[in-house]
C-alpha positions in Angstrom: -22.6 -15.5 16.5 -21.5 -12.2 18.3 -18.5 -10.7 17.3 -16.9 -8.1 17.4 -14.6 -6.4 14.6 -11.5 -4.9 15.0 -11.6 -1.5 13.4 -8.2 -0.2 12.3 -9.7 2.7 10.3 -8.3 1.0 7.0 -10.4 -0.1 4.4 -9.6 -4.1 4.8 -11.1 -3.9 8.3 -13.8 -1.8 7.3 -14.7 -4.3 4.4 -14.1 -7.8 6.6 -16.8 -5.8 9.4 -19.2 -5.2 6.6 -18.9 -9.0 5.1 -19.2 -10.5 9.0 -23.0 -8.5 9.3 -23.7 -9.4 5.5 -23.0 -13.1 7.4 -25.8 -12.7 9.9 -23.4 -12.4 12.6 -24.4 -9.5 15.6 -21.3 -6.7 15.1 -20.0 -4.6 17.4 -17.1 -2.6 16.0 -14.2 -1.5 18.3 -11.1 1.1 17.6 -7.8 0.3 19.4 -6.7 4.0 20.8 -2.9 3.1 20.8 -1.0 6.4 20.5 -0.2 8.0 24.2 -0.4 11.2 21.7 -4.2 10.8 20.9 -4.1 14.3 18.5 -1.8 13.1 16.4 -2.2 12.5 12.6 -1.3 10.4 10.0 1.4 11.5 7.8 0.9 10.4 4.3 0.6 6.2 4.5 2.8 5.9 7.6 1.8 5.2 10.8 -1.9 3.8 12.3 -3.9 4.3 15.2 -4.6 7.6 15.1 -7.2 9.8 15.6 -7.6 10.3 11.7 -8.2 6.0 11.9 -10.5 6.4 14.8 -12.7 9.0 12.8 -13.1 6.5 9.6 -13.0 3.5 11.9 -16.4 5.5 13.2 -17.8 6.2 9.9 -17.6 2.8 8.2 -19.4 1.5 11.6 -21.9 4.3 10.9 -22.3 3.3 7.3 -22.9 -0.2 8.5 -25.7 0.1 11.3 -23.1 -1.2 13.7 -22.0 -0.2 17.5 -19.0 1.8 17.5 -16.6 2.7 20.8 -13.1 2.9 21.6 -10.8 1.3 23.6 -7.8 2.7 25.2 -5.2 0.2 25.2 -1.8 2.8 24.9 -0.4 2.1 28.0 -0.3 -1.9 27.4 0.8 -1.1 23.9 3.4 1.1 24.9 4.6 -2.1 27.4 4.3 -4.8 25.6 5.3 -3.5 22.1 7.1 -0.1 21.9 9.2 -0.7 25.6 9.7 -4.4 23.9 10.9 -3.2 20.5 13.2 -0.4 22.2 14.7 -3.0 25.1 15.4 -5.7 22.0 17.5 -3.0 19.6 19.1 -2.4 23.1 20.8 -5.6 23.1 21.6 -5.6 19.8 18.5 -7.7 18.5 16.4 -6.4 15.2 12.4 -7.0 16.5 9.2 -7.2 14.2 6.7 -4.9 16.3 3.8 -6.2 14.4 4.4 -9.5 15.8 4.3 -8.4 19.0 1.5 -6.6 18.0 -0.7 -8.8 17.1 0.6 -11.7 20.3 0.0 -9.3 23.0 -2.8 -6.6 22.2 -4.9 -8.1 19.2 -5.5 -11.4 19.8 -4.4 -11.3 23.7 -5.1 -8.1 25.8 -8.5 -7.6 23.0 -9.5 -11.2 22.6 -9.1 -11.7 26.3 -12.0 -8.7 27.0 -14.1 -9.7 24.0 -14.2 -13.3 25.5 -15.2 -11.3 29.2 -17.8 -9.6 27.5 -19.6 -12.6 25.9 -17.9 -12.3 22.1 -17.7 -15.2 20.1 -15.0 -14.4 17.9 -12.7 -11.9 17.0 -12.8 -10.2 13.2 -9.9 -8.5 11.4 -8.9 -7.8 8.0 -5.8 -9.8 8.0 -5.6 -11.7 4.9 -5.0 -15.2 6.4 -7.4 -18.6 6.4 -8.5 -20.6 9.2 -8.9 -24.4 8.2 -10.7 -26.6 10.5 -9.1 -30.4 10.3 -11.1 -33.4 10.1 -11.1 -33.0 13.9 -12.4 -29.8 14.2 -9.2 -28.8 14.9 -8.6 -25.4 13.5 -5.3 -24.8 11.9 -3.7 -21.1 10.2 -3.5 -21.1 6.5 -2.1 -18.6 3.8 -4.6 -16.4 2.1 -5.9 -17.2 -1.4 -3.9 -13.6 -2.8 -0.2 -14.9 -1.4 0.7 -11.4 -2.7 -1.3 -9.9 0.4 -0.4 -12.7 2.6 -0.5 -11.9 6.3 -0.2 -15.5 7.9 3.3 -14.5 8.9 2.5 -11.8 11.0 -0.3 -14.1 12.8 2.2 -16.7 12.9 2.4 -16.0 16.7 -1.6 -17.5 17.1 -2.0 -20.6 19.5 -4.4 -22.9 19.0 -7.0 -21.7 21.5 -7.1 -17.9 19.9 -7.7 -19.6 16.4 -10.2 -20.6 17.6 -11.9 -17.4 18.4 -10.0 -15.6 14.8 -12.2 -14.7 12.4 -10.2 -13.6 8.8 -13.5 -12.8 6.0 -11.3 -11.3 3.6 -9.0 -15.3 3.4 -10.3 -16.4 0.2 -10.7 -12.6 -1.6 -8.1 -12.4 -4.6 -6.9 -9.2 -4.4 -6.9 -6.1 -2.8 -8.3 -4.1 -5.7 -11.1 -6.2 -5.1 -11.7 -5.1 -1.3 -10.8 -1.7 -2.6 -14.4 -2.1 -5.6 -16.2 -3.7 -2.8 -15.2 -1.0 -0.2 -16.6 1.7 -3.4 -19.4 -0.3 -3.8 -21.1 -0.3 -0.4 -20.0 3.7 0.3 -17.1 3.1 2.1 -15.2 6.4 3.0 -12.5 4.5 3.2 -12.0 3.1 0.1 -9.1 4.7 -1.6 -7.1 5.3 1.4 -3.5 4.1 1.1 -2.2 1.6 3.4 0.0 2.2 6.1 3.5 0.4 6.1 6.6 0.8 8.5 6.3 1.1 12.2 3.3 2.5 13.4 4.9 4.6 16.4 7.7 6.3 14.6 5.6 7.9 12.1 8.5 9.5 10.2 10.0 6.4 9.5 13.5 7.6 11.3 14.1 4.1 13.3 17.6 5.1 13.8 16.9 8.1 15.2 14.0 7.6 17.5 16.1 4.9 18.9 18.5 7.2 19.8 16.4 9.5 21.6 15.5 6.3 23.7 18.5 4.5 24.1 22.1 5.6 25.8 24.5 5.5 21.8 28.0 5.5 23.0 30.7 5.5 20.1 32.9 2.8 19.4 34.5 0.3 16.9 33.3 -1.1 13.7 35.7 -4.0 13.0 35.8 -6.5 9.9 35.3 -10.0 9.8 39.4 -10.5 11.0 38.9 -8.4 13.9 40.3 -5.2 12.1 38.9 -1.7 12.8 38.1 -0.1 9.9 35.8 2.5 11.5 33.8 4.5 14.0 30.2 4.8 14.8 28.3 6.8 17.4 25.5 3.7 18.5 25.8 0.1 17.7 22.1 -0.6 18.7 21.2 1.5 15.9 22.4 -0.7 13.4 21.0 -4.2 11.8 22.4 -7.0 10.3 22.3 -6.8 6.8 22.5 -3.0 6.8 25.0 -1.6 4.1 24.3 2.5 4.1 25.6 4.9 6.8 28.5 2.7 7.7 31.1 5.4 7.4 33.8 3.3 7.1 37.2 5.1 7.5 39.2 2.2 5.4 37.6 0.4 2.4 37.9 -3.2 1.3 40.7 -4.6 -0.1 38.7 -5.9 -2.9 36.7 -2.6 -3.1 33.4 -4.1 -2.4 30.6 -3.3 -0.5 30.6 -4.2 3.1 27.9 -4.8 5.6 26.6 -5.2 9.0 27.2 -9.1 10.0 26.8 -9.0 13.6 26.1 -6.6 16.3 27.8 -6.6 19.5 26.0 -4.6 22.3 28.3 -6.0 25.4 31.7 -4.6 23.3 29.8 -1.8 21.7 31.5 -3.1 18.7 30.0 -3.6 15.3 31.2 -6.3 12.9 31.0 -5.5 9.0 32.7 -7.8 6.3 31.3 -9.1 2.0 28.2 -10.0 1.4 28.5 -13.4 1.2 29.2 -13.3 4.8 25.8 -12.3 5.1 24.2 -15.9 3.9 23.3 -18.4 7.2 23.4 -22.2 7.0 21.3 -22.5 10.5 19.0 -20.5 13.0 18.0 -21.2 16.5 15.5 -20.0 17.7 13.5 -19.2 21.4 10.0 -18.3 22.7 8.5 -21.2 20.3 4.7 -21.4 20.0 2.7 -23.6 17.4 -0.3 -22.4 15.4 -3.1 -24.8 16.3 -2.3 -28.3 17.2 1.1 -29.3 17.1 2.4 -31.8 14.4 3.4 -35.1 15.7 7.4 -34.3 15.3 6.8 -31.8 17.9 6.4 -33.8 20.7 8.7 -36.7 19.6 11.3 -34.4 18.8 12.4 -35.5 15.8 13.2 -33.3 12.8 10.8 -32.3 9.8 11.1 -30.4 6.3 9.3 -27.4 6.2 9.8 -23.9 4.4 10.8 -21.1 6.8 10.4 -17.5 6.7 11.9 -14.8 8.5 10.3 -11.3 6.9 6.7 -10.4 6.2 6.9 -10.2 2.6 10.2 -12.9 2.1 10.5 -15.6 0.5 10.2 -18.9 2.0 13.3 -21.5 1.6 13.3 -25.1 2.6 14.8 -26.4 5.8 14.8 -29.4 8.2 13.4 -28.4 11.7 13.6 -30.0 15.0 12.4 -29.2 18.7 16.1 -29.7 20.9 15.6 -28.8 24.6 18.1 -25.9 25.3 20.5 -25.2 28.6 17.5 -24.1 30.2 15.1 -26.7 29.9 13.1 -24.6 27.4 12.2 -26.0 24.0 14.9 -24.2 21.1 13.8 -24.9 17.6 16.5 -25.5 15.4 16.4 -25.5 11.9 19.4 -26.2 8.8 18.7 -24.5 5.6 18.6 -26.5 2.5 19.9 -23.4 0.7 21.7 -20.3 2.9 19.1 -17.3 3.5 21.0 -13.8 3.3 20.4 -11.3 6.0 19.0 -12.8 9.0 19.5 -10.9 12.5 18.6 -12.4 15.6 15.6 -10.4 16.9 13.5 -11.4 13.9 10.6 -14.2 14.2 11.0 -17.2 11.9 7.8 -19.3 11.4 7.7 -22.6 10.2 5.4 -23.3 6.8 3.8 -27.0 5.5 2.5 -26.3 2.4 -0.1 -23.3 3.3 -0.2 -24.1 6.5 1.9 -22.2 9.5 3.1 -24.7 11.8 4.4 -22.2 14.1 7.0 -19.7 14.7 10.4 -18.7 17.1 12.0 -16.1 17.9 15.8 -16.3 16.2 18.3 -15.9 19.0 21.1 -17.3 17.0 21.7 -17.6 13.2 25.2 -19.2 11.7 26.7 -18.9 8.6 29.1 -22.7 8.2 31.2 -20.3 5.9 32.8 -17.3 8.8 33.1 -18.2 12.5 32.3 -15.2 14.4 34.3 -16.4 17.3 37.8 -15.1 15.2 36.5 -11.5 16.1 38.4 -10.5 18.8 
């Protein structure tokens, strides 16, 4: 089969490359050039993409007898994630980046050329598994180390990319183990640490590279009665769930802590109140798109337990789902929690588990808490 690896410059793509020619497979390894800034460097384990990652990217293809080249895909990253991420803070929505990511340049814009240019499949180091059903349909599963589980970022894959995905590292245990193997066959890249945060603000300052690319105007913070208690100088800065750098001018009455429960981009206003506040009973949520083939409920539209996730690394909690039609003739996916989940801001993707497998995911637009009516804000 030809395929051709996606080389991050990390050591998990490096490794799932090297186990996909140990397969017999004819590799062809590819670096994503991402950054509009191609001199810049990686500071510490933050940020990707860079031309540090295209240089190992290049030697573990070297070390492996494999083609190497480049692709420059900044400009439809800068599109369809960074101008994405930067128009959803704007109205006062909290996106996952690697989501969009992952939808739109790995397993879109490069799937779409590697299918062009005769490419089987698609290979990446994500730790996820790909199940075929007694169909042959394929379906998304979570990886055997749940620890290093990425099925939630791929949560976004339809049925026809799944089945061009490629994931050799699904069944490996750990990543100390891709790190030894890595050592073992002279990988450079071995010991390199992982990168984490967002890719494009290297720094890790969200709040203020934001505010170099949106207009911050100052305005209320108000609590849960309507109240103002404070001042701030941005309200798309902020997330729900956020407790530090409120600067509240008027504490509690209990004394407690208070934090961001809803953001108000229209009103400029920023609602704050306990943390209880913070659990939610319900999310709807937009933009659905299943993994694979749907389940049956789907297209009869009637409701189904599942666990849901909203975060990379959280914790799924059980729920009852459904597929409503919404004012616009779109599908909304609704789902009730069985037990309230703190902290969820629209802007972030849920996707729907059975078991190991990811049914599919949504895009929360709304989340509700049955205990505080946000509608008594005035």
């Amino acid at each position: 089969m030809k395929v051709l690896a996606a080389m991050s410059g990390g050591v998990d793509s490096a490794v799932a490359a090297a186990r996909a020619v140990e397969a017999g497979h004819d590799v062809v390894g590819v670096h994503l050039a991402l950054s509009r800034m191609p001199g810049t460097l990686r500071t510490g384990s933050r940020g990707c993409c860079t031309i540090e990652d295209s240089r190992d990217a290049w030697r573990a293809c070297d070390i492996l007898g494999i083609p190497y080249y480049v692709w420059d895909f900044s400009e439809r990253f800068k599109e369809d994630v960074v101008d994405d991420f930067i128009a959803e803070y704007a109205a006062g929505r909290t996106p996952n980046p690697c989501m969009r990511c992952n939808e739109r340049i790995k397993f879109a814009a490069l799937l779409e050329k590697a299918l062009a240019l005769g490419f089987d499949a698609v290979c990446t180091g994500h730790y996820a598994k790909v199940i075929e059903d007694a169909d042959g349909n394929r379906e998304l599963h979570r990886a055997a180390d749940w620890a290093k589980d990425q099925s939630y970022v791929l949560g976004v894959l339809t049925h026809e990319q799944l089945k061009h995905s490629m994931f050799p590292l699904a069944e490996t245990p750990s990543k100390a183990e891709v790190r030894a193997e890595a050592e073992r066959r002279g990988l450079s890249v071995a010991n390199k640490p992982d990168s984490h945060d967002i890719c494009f603000i290297s720094d890790g300052d969200t709040r203020g590279w934001l505010a170099e690319k949106i207009e911050m105007e100052t305005g209320q913070i108000v609590d849960q009665t309507g109240e103002v208690v404070g001042e701030h100088d941005g309200a798309n800065a902020f997330t729900v769930g956020q407790r530090r750098g409120l600067k509240l001018g008027r504490p509690a009455a209990d004394g407690k802590p208070r934090f961001v429960l809803e953001i108000r981009p229209k009103e400029n206003k920023v609602v704050v109140g306990p943390e209880a506040l913070l659990a939610v009973d319900q999310m709807r949520g937009i933009k659905v798109s299943w993994a694979g083939v749907p389940i049956a409920e789907v297209a009869s539209r009637t409701d189904f337990d599942c666990m849901v996730q909203v975060r990379a690394h959280g914790d799924p909690v059980a729920a009852r789902a459904q597929v409503q039609p919404a004012d616009d003739g779109r599908p909304e996916l609704v789902v009730t929690l069985v037990e309230p989940m703190r902290g969820v801001a629209p802007g972030q993707t849920m996707v729907l588990y059975q078991g190991t497998r990811v049914l599919g995911q949504a895009t929360i637009d709304s989340a509700r808490s049955l205990s505080w009516d946000p509608a008594q804000v005035s």
